[in-house]
C-alpha positions as CSV (number, residue, x, y, z in Angstrom):
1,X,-62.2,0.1,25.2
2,X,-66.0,0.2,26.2
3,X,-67.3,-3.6,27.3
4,X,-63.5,-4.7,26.2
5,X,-61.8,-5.3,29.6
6,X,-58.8,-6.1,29.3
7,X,-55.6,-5.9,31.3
8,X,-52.0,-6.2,29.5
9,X,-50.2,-7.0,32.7
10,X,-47.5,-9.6,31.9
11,X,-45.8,-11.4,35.0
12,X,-42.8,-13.9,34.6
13,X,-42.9,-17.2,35.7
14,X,-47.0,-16.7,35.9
15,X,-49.6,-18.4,33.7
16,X,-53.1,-17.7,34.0
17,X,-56.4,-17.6,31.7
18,X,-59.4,-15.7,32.1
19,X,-62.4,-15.0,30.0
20,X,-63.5,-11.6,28.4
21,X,-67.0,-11.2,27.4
22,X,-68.1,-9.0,24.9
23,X,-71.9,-9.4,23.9
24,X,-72.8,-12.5,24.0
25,X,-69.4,-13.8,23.3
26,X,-66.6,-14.7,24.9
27,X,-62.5,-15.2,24.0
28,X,-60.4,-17.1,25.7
29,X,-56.8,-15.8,26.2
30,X,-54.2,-17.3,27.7
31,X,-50.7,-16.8,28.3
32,X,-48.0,-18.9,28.8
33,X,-44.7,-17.8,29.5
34,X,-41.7,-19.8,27.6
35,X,-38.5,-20.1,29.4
36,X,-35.7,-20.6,26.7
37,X,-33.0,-23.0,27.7
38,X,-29.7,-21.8,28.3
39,X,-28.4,-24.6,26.6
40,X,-27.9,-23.2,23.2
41,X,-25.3,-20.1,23.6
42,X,-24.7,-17.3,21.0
43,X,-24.0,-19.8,18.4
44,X,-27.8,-20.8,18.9
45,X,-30.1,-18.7,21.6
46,X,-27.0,-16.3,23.4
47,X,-29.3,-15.8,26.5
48,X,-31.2,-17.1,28.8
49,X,-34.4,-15.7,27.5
50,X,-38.3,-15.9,29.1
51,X,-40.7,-14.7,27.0
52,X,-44.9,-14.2,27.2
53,X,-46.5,-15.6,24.3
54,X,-50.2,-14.5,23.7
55,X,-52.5,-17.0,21.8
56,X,-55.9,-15.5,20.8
57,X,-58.2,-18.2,20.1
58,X,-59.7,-16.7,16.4
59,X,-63.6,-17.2,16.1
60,X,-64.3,-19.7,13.4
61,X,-65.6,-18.4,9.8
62,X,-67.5,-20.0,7.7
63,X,-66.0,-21.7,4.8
64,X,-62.6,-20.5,6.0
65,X,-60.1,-22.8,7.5
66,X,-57.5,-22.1,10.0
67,X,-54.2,-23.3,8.6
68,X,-51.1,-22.3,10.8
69,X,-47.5,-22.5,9.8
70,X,-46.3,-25.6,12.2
71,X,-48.9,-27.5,10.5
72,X,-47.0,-27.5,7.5
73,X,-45.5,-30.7,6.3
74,X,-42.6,-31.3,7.7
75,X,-39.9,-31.3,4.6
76,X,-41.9,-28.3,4.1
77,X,-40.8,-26.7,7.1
78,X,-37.3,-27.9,6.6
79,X,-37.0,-25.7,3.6
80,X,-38.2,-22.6,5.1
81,X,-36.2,-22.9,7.9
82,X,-33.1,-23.8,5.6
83,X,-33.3,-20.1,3.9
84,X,-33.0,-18.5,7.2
85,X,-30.2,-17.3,9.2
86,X,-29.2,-19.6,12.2
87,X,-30.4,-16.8,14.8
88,X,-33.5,-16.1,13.1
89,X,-34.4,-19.7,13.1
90,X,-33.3,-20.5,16.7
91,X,-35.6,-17.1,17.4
92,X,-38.8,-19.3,16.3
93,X,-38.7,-21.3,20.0
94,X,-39.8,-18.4,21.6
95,X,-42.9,-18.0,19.4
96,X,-45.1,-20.8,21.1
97,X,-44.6,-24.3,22.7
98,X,-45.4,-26.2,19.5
99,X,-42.5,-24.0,18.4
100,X,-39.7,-24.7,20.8
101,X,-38.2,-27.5,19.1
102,X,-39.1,-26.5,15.8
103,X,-35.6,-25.6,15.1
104,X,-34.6,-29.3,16.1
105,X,-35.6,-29.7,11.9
106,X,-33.1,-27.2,10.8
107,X,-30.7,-29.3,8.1
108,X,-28.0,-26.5,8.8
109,X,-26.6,-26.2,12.1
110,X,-23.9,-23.8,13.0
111,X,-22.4,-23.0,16.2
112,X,-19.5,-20.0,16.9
113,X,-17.5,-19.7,20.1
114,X,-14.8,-16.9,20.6
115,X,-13.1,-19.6,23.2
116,X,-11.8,-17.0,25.1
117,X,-13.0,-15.6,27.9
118,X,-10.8,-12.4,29.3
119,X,-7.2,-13.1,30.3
120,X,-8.4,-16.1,33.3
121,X,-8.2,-19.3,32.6
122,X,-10.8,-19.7,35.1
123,X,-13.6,-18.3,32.7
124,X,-11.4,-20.1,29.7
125,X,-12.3,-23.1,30.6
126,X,-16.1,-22.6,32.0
127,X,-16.3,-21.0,28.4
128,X,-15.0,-23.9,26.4
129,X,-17.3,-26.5,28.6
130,X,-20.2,-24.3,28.3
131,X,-19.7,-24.6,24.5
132,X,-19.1,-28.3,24.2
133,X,-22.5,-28.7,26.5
134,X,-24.5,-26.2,24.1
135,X,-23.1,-28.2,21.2
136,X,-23.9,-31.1,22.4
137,X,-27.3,-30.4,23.9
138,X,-28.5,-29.5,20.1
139,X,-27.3,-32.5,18.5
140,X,-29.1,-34.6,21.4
141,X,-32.1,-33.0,20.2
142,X,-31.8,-33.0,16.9
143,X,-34.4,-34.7,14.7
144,X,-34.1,-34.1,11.6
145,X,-33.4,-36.5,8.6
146,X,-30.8,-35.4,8.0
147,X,-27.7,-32.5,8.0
148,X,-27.3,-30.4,5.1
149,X,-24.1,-28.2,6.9
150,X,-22.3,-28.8,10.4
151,X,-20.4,-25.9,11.0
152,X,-18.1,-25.6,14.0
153,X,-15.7,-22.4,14.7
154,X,-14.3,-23.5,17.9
155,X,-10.5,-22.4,19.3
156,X,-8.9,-26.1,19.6
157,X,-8.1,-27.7,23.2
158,X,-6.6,-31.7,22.7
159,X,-8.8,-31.9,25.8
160,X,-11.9,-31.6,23.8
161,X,-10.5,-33.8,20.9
162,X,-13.6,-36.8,22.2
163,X,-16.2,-34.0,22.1
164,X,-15.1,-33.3,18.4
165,X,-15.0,-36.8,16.9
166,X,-18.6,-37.3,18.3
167,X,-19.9,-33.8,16.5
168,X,-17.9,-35.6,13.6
169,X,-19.9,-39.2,14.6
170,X,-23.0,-36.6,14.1
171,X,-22.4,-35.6,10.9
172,X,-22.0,-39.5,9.8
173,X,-24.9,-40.8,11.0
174,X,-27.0,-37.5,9.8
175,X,-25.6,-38.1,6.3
176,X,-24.1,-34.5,6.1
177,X,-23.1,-33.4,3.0
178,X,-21.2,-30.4,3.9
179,X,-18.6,-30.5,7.1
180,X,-16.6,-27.0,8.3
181,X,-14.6,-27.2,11.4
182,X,-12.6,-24.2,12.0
183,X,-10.3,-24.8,14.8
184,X,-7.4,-22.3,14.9
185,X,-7.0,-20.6,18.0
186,X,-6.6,-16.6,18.1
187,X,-2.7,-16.9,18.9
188,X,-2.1,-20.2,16.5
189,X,1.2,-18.8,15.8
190,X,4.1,-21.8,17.3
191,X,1.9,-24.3,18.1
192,X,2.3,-27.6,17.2
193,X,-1.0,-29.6,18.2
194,X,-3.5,-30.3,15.8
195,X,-7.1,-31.7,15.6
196,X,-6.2,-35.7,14.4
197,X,-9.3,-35.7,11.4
198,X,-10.7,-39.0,12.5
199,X,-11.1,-40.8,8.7
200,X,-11.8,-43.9,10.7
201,X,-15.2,-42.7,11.6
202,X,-16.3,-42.6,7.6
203,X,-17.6,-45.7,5.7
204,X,-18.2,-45.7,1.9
205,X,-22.1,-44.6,2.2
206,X,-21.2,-41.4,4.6
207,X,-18.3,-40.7,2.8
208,X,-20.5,-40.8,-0.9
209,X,-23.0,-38.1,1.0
210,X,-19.7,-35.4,1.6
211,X,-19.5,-32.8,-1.0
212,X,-17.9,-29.9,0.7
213,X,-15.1,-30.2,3.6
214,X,-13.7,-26.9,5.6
215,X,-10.9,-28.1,7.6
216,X,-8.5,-25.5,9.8
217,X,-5.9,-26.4,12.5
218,X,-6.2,-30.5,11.8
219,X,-3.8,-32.9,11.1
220,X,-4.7,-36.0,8.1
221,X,-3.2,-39.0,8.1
222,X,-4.7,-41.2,5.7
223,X,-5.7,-44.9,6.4
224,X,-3.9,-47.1,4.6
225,X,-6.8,-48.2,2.3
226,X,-8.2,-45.1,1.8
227,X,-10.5,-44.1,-0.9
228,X,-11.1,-40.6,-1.5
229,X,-14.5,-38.9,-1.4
230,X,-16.2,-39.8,-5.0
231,X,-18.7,-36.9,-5.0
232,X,-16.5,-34.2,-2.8
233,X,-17.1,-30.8,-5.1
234,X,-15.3,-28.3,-2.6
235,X,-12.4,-28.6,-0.4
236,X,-10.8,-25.8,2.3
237,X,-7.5,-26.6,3.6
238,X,-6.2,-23.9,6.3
239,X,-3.2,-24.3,8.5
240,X,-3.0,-28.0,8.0
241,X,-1.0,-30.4,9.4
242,X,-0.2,-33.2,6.2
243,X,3.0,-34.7,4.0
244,X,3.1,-34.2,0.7
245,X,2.3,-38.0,-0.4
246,X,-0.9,-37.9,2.0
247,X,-2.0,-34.8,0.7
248,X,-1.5,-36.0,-3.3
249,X,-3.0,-39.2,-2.3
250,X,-6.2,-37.5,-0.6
251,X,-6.5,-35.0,-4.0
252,X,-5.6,-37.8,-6.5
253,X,-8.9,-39.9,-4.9
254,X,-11.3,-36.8,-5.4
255,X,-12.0,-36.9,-8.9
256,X,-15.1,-34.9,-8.7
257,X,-13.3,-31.6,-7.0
258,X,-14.2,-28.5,-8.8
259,X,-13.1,-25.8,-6.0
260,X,-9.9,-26.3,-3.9
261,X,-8.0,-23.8,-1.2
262,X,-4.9,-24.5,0.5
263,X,-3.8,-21.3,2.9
264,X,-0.6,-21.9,5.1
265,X,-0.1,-25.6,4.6
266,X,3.8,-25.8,5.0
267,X,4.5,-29.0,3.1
268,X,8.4,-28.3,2.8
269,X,7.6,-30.3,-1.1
270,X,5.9,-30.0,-3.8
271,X,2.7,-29.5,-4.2
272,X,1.5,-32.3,-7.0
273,X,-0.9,-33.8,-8.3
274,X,0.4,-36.2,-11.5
275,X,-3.9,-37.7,-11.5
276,X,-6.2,-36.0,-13.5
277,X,-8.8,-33.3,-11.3
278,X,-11.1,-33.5,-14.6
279,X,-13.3,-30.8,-12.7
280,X,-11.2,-28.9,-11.0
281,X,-12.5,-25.1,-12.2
282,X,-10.9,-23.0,-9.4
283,X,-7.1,-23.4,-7.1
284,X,-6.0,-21.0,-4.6
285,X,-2.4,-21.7,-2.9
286,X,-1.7,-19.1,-0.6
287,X,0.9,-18.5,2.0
288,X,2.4,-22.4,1.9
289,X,5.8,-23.0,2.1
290,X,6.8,-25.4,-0.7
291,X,8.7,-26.1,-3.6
292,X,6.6,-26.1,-6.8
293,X,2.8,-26.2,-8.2
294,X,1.5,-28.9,-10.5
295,X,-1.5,-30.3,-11.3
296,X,-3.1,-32.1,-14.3
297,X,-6.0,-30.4,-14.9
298,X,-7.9,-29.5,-17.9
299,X,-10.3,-27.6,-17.3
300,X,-9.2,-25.1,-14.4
301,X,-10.5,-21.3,-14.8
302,X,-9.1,-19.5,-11.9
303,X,-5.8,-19.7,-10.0
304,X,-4.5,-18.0,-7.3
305,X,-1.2,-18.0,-5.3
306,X,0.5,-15.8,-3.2
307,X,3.7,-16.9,-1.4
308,X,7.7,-17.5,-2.7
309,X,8.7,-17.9,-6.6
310,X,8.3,-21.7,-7.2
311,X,7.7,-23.0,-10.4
312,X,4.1,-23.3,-11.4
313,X,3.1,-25.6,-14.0
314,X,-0.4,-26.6,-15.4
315,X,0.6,-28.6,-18.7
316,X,-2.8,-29.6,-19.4
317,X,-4.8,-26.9,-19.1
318,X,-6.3,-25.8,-21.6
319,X,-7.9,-22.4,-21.0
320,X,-7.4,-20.4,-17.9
321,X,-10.0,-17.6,-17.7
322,X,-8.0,-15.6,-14.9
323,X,-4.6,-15.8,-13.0
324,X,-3.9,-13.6,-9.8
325,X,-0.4,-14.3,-8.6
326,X,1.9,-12.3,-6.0
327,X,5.4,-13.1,-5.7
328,X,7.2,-11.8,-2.4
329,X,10.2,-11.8,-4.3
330,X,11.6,-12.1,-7.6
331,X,13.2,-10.6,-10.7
332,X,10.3,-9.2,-13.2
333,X,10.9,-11.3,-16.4
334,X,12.1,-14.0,-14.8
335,X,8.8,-14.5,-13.3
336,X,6.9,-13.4,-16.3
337,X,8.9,-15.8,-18.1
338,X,8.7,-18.8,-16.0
339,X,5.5,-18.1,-15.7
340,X,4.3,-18.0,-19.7
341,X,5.9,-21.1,-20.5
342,X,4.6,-22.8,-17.7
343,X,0.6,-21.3,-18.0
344,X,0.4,-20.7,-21.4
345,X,-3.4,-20.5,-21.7
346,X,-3.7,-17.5,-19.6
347,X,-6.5,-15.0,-20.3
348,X,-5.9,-12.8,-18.1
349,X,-3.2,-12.0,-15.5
350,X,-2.5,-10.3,-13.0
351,X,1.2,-10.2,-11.7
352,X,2.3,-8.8,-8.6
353,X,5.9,-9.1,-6.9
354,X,6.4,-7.4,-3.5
355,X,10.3,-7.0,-3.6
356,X,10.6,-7.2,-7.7
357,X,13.9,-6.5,-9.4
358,X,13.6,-5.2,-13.3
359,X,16.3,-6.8,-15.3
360,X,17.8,-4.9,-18.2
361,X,17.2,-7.1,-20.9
362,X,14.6,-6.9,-23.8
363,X,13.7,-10.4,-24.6
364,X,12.0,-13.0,-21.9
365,X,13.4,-15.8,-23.3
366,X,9.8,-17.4,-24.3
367,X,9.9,-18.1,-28.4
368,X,5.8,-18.7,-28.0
369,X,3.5,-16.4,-28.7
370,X,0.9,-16.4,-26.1
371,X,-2.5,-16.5,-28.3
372,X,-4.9,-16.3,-25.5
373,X,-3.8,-14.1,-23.4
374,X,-5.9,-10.6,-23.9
375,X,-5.7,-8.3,-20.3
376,X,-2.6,-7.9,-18.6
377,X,-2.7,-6.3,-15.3
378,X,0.9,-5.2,-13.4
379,X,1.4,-4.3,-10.1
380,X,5.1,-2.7,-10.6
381,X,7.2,-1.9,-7.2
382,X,10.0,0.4,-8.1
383,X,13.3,0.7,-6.1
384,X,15.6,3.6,-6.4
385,X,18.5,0.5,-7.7
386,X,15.3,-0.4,-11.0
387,X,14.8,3.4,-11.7
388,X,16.3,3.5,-14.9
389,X,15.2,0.2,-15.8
390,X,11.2,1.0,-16.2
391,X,10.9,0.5,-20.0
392,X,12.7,-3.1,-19.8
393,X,8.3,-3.4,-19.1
394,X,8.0,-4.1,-23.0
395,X,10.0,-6.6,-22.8
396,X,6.9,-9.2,-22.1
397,X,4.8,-7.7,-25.5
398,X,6.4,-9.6,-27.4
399,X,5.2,-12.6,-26.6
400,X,1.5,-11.1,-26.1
401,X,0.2,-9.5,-29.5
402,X,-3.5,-9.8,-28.8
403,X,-3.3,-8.1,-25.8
404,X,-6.7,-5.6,-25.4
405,X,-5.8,-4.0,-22.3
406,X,-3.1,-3.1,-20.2
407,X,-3.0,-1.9,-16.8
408,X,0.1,-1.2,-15.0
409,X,-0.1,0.4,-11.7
410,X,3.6,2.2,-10.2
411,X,4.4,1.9,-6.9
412,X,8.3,2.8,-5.4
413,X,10.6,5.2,-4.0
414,X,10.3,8.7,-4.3
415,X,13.4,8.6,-6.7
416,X,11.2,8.0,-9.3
417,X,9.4,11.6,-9.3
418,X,10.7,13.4,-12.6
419,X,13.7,10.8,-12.7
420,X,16.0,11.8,-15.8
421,X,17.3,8.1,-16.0
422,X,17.4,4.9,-18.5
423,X,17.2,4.1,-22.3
424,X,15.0,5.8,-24.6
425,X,12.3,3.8,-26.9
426,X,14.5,3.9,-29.7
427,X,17.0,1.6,-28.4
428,X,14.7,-1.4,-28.7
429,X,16.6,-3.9,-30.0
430,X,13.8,-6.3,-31.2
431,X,11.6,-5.3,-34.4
432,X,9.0,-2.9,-35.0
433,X,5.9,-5.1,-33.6
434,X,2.3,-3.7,-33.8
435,X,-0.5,-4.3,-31.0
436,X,-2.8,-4.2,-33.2
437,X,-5.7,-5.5,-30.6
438,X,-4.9,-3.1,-27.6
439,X,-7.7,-1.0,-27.1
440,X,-7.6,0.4,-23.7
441,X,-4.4,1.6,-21.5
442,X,-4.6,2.1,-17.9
443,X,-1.6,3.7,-15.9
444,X,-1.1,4.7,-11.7
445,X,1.3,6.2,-10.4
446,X,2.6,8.2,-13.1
447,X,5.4,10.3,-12.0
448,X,7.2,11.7,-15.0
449,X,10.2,9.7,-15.0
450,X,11.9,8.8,-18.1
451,X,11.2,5.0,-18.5
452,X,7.7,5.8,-17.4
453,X,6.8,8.8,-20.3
454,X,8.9,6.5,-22.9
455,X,7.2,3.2,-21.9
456,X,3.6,4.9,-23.1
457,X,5.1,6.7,-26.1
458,X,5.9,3.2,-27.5
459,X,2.6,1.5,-26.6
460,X,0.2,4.3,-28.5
461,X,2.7,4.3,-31.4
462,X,2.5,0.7,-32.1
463,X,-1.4,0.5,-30.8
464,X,-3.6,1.4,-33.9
465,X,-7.0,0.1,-32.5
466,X,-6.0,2.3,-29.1
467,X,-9.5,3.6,-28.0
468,X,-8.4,4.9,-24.3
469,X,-5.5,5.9,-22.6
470,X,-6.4,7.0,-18.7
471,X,-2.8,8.1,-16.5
472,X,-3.4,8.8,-13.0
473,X,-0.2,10.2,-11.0
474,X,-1.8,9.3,-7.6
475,X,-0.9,5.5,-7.0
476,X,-3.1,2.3,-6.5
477,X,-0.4,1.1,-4.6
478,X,1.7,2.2,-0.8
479,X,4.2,4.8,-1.2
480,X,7.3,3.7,-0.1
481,X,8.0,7.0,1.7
482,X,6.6,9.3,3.9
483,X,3.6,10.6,1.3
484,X,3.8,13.9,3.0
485,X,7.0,14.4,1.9
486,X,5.6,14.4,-1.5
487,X,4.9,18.9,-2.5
488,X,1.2,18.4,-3.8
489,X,2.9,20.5,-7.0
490,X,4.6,17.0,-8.3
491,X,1.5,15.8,-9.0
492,X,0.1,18.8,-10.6
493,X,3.5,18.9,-12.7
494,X,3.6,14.9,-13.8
495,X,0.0,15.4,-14.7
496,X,1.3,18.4,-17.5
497,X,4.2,16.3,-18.3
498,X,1.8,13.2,-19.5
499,X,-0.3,15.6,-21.6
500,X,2.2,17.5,-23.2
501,X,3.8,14.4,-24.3
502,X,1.5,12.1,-25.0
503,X,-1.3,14.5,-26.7
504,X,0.7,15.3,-30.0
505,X,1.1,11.6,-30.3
506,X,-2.3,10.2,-29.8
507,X,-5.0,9.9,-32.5
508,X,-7.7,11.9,-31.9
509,X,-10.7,9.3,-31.8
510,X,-8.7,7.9,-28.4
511,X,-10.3,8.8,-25.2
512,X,-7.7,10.5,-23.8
513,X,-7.9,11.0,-19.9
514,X,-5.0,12.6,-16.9
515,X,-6.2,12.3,-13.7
């Protein structure tokens, strides 16, 4: 580079300066090699790391002044560093030594361990200490005001309970606001232990700061004066470890709870809550073993459960934008039924029942009409014994007549196919009803059986307002048999079947789609 001399050798472990003169100038560069600490592991720096950093001293301008980014104020720096990943941020110690402890600032801290290491349990264990010491390195160093998020995804080992009650001591004294400790081992299947959530730890101001708690593979047991967290907002239960009056006790003293999860929490009871969660907006069950759902809430807009037919009851509620429930097993309008009686402010629903029987009756046994409720969405499994039962389906219209769409997607044996079997629309016994707000019909899995082509020849006779009708003979849902024992010409054949059928009956302003 003419008069520029200048050599790019970089040697590790080696720090040097030197000057490079140019014309009556001269720069100083020097560079100083950063050694990262293996102290921080994949959750923070994954690898011992040692970096050259170059600094070029910049010649001064006039009138210009030479602002850098660590000479930002420090809340400043806090919220910069807050919209970054955890690796990106940890990646900032390498840039300089003014910058090696800039992370230290970070209000979200999250560390990740697979716990595992191979099949010896040798390297198990130098794994799990080499983790606890990472963790605990951090929050030695940590000087920030405080913690926005401690999240900790760590296989449990009663061993290490001490180690997590100090990261939880941590999160007191930081004033954390949000606390996530996922604890379940890979192979969590059988065991007993749990993590003992030490509530002890918590006074009244630490507990105020707490608005969201992740908790998985713990055990509570409430204090006996315990007060609930006042300003807790969201709450993640998994795999937990609680009785029934601990649990309604801990939910009954969070009256500002707006989002709450409870995944494989086998309470043997009932799951109830008799105070009012004023805020409560969204409830996700899934996987528990217990007895019935209730809770007194008004103002709950999403539920979810998936596990064994129980009871579920939400007197209060007022409006429920959207339910999404599977059943493993139980009879169709039985569900249906329970379920309407017990939810009647349901939007809209999705049903699902994994091993479903269809009944052979018309009526649900629900005198209400359901005002609210305006998209329906069925997930029908079909056994070879329900075959001839597929138009008992209307059964639940009666008690929806502002229904706007419907979607009901087949799923079964390979019975169904073409099957010749059941009553035809005609022998409805209850009267002539018109769905006078259904606009759009969605069917899977058509396969030109009887109850199937009779089941839609009712719904676009009685739907006026019908805009769309869209029949798909491939399925949404798992065959039950072997799909290449299916001839590809079945589905070629339903697909004629639907619009030979159904065209001579449709209107001819509805967009009419076989697919």
């Amino acid at each position: 580079m003419g008069n520029d001399l200048m050599s790019e050798r970089t040697t590790l472990g080696h720090c040097y300066s030197r000057t490079i003169h140019q014309k009556g100038r001269s720069n100083v560069i020097t560079e100083d090699p950063l050694k990262c600490e293996n102290k921080i592991g994949n959750y923070l720096m994954s690898k011992e790391a040692t970096l050259n950093h170059f600094y070029v001293k910049p010649s001064n301008n006039k009138g210009r002044q030479n602002v850098k980014l660590e000479d930002l104020p420090e809340d400043v720096l806090r919220t910069i560093l807050s919209k970054l990943p955890v690796k990106e941020v940890l990646k900032t110690s390498a840039l300089s030594s003014q910058w090696r402890y800039k992370w230290a600032i970070c209000p979200k801290l999250s560390f990740n361990s697979v716990g595992v290491c191979g099949g010896d349990r040798c390297d198990e264990q130098k794994s799990e200490q080499n983790f606890v010491d990472n963790v605990n390195l951090v929050l030695q160093k940590y000087r920030g005001k405080e913690v926005e998020k401690l999240e900790v995804q760590f296989a449990f080992d009663s061993m290490l309970a001490d180690h997590l009650s100090y990261w939880i001591s941590f999160a007191v004294a930081s004033r954390t606001k949000s606390i996530a400790f996922d604890l379940a081992p890979i192979g969590w299947g059988g065991r007993d232990d749990r993590y003992i959530f030490p509530f002890e730890l918590f006074d009244s101001e630490s507990i105020s700061h707490l608005q969201c708690i992740q908790l998985s593979f713990v055990s509570l047991k409430l204090p006996t004066h315990f007060r609930g967290f006042p300003n807790l907002r969201k709450l993640d239960l998994n795999l937990l470890h609680v009785t029934r009056k601990d649990l309604e006790n801990m939910l009954s003293n969070c009256d500002s709870l707006e989002w709450l999860s409870i995944v494989r929490c086998h309470l043997n009871d009932e799951l109830r809550v008799e105070s009012p969660l004023s805020h409560l907006m969204y409830l996700r069950v899934v996987n528990c073993i217990i007895t019935k759902v209730q809770f007194h809430t008004t103002m709950l807009s999403t539920f979810e459960y998936k596990g064994y037919f129980v009871p579920i009851i939400f007197p209060h509620c007022l409006k429920m934008e959207n339910a999404n429930i599977l059943f493993f097993k139980a009879g169709f309008q039985h569900a249906l039924g329970a379920l309407l009686s017990d939810i009647p402010s349901i939007q809209n629903l999705t049903l699902q029942i994994l091993f479903q029987r269809l009944e052979a009756q018309w009526d649900l046994g629900y005198q209400h009409k359901l005002s609210q409720l305006r998209n329906v969405q069925f997930l029908v499994h079909i056994f070879q014994e329900d075959v001839d039962n597929v138009l008992y389906l209307v059964s639940f219209l009666k008690a929806a007549p502002f229904i706007e769409k419907l979607e009901v997607h087949f799923g079964g044996c390979k019975e169904l196919w073409f099957a010749n079997k059941g009553p035809a629309r005609h022998h409805l016994p209850h009267p002539r009803c018109e769905y006078s707000y259904l606009k759009d019909i969605h069917i899977t899995g058509y396969k030109g059986a009887r109850g199937q082509l009779q089941f839609l020849l009712h719904m676009v006779e009685h739907a006026p307002a019908l805009e769309a009708l869209t029949v798909h003979t491939t399925q949404l849902l798992p065959e039950a048999c072997f799909p290449e024992t299916i001839a590809p010409s079945f589905f070629h054949d339903a697909g004629r079947h639907a619009r030979d059928h159904l065209r001579q009956e449709l209107s001819p302003k509805v967009k009419f789609c076989v697919v």
